[in-house]
VEXKEMI-905230 format. One line per field, with one value per residue: residue in one letter; z, y, x of N, C-alpha, C in turn. Coordinates in steps of 0.001 Angstrom, whole numbers, plus 500000, padded with zeros to 6 digits. Example, Ala and Ser with C-alpha at 12.3 -4.5 7.8 and 13.67 -1.06 7.14 Angstrom:
// residues 2
res: c(a, s) $
nc3: c(507800, 507080) $
nc2: c(494310, 497750) $
nc1: c(513190, 512850) $
cac3: c(507800, 507140) $
cac2: c(495500, 498940) $
cac1: c(512300, 513670) $
cc3: c(507800, 507870) $
cc2: c(496700, 500030) $
cc1: c(513200, 512900) $
This chain:
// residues 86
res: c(x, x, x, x, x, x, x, x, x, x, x, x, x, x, x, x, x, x, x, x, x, x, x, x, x, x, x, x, x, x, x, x, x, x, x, x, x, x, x, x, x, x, x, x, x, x, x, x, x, x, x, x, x, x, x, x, x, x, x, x, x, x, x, x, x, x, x, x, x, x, x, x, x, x, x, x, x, x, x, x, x, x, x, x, x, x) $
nc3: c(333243, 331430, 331617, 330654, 330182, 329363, 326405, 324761, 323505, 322179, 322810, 322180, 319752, 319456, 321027, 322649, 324084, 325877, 326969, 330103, 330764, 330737, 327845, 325127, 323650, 322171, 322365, 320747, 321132, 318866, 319235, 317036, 316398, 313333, 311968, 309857, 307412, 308788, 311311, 313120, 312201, 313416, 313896, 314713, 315953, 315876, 317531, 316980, 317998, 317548, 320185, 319223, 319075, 320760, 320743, 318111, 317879, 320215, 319056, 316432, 317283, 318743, 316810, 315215, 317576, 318327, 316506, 316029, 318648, 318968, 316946, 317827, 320055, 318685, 317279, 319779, 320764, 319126, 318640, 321096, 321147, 319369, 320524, 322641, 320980, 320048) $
nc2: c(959929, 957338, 954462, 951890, 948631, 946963, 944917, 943968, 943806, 944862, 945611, 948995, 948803, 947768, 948581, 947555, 948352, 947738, 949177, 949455, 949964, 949372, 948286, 947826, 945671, 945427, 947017, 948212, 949633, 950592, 951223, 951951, 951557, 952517, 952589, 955216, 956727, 958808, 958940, 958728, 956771, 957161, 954746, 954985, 952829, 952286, 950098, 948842, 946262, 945757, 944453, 942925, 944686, 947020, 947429, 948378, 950642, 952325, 952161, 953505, 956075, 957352, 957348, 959998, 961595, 960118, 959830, 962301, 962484, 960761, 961954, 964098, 962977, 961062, 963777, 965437, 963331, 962695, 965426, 965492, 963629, 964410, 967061, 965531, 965115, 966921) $
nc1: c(309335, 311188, 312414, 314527, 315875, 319003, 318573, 320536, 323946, 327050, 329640, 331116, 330158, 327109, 323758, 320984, 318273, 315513, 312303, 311090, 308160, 305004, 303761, 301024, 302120, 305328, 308691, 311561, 314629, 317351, 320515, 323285, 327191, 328922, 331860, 333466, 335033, 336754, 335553, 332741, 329291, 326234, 323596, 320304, 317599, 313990, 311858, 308589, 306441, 302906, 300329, 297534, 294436, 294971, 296858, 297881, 296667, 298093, 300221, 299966, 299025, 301053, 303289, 304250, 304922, 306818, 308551, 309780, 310814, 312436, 314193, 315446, 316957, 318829, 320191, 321125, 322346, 324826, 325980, 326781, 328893, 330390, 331195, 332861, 334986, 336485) $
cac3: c(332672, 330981, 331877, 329560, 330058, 328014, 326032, 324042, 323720, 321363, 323262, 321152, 318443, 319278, 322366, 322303, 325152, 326126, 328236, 331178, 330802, 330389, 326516, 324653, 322502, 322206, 321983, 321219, 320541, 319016, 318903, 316151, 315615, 312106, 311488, 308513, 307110, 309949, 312454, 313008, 312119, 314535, 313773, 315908, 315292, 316632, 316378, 318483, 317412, 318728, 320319, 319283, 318317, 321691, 320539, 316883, 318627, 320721, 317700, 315677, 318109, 319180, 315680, 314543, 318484, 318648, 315038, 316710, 320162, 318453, 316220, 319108, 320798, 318034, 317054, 320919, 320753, 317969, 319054, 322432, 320439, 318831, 321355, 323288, 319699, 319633) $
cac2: c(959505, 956034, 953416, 951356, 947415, 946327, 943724, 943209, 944724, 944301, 946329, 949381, 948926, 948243, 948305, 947168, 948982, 947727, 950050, 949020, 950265, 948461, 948195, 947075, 945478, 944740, 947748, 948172, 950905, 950066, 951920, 950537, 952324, 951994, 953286, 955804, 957453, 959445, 959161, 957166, 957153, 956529, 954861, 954565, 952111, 952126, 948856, 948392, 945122, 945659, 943189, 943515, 946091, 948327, 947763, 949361, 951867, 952928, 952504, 955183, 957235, 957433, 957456, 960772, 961880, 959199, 960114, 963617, 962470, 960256, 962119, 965102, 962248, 960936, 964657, 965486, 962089, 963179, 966431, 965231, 962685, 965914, 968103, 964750, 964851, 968792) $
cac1: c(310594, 310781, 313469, 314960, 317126, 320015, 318397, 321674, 325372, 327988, 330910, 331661, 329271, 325868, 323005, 319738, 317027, 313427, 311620, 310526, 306520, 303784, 302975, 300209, 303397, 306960, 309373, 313192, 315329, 318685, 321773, 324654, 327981, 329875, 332956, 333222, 336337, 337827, 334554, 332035, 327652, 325466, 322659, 319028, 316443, 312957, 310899, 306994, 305237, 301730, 299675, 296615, 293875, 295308, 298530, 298094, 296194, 298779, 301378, 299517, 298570, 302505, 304141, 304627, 305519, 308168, 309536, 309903, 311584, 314270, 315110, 316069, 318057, 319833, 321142, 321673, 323639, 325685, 326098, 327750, 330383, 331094, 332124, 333594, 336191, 336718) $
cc3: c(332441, 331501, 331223, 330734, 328831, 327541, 325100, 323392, 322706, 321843, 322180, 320161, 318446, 320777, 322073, 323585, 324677, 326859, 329199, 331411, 330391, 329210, 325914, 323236, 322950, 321706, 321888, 320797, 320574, 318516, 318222, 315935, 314670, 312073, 310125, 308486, 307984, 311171, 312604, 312506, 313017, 313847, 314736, 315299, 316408, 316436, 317854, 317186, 318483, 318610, 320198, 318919, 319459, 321234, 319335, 317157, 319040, 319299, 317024, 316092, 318700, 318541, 315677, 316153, 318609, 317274, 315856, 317828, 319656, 318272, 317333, 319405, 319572, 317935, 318488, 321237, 320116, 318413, 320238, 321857, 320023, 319520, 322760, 322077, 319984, 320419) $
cc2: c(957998, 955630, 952953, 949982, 947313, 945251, 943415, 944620, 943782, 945788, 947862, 949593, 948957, 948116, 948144, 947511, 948286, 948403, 949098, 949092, 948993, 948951, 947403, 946353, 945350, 946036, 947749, 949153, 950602, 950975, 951606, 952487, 952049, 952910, 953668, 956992, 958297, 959185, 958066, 957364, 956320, 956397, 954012, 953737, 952383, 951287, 948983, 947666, 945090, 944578, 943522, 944658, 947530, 948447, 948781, 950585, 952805, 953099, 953717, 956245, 957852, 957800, 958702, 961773, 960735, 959279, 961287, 962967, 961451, 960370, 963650, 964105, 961940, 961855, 965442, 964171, 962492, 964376, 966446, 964591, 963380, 966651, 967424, 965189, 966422, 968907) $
cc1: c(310546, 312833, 313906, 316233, 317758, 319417, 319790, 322494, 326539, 329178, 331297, 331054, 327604, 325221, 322257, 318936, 315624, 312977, 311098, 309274, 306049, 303356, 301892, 301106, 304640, 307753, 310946, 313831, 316772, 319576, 322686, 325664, 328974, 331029, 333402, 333819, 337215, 336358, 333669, 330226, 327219, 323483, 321303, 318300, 315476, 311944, 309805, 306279, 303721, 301091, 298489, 296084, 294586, 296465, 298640, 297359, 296949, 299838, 301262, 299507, 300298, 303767, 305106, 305356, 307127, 309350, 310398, 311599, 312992, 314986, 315854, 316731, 319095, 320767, 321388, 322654, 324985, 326396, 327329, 328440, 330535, 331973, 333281, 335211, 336945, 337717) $
């Protein structure tokens, strides 16, 4: 199970997570919420600056699993502010 710090918070609207692992790189995963016509969109970001040849190593090698695992959280995110509204 991975960890994650608040690197940065905007009350309400956005969060910003670094994992806590040891990367060959710089990771962040940011959360923003807009408000849009009766509800709101939620949108994820996922940024890794690698350091180095291990770093783009790991980047690649990680991609198309981390496309995957986001995008399950995002619409398990969504999903739950859903049935929070209902």
């Amino acid at each position: 199970m991975d960890f994650w710090t608040v690197t940065g918070l905007e009350a309400g609207r956005r969060l910003v997570l670094s994992p806590d692992t040891r990367l060959p790189g710089h990771m962040d995963l940011e959360l923003e919420v807009h408000p849009e016509g009766d509800g709101s969109r939620l949108v994820l970001r996922h940024g890794f600056t690698p350091d180095g040849p291990a770093g783009r190593l790991y980047g690649e090698a990680t991609r198309l699993g981390d496309v995957a695992l986001y995008a399950w959280m995002h619409r398990k995110l969504v999903l739950a502010a859903q049935a929070r509204t209902a």
